[in-house]
N, C-alpha and C positions, 0 to 999 in steps of 0.2 A: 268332287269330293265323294267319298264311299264309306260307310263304317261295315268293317267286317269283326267279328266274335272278340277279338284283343285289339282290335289295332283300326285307325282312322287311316285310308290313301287318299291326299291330293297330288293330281294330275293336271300339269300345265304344259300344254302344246302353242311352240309360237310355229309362225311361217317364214324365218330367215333362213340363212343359210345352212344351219345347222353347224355342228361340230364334229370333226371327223374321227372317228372310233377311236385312234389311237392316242389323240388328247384327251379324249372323257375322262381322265383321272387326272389330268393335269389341271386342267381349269378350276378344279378346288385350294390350287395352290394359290396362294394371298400373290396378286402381282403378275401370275402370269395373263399372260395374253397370246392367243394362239396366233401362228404365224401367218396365217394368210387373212386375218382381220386387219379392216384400215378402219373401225371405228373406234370412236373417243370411249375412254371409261378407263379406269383405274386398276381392273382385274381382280377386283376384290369383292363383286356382289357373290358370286356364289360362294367364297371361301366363309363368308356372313352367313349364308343362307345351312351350307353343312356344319357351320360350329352351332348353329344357334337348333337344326334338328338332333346332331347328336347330342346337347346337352339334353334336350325332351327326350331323352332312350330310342330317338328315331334313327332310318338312315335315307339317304338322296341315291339315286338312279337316276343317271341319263341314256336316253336310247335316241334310237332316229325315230321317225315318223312312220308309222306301217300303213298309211293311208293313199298312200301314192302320192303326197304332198311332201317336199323340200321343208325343213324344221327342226325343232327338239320335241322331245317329250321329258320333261321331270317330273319324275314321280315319289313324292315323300312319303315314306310309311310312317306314322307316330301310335305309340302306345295310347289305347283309351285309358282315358283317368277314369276310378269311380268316384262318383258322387260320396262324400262325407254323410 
């Protein structure tokens, strides 16, 4: 997690297979599931994860791994709140 002048980044990197460039907008769709997955899940954690950042004025990024590691990275940007 990072705060920059307006805006708060978390960054989470796993180490699976990742997802291949030309799904990364599809996966936000409720239900899909990409086609060379054979594991269990529903298809709907990330389409939860983008409604619930754009309602906070945020957006989600997914990229590969620039580490030489097999993976994701999502990266959330969200607006800082100020203090009342």
């Amino acid at each position: 997690m990072r705060r920059g002048g307006n805006h708060v980044e978390i960054e989470v990197a796993d180490d699976g297979p990742g997802i291949p460039e030309d799904e990364r907008t599809r996966v936000f769709d409720r239900f899909y599931r990409g086609a060379a997955t054979d594991e269990e899940g529903s298809g709907l954690g990330l389409a939860i994860v983008q409604t619930v950042v754009q309602n906070l004025g945020g957006e989600i990024r997914l990229a590969g791994r620039d580490d030489g590691h097999s993976g994701l990275v999502a990266r959330i940007h969200l607006p800082r709140r100020r203090q009342p």
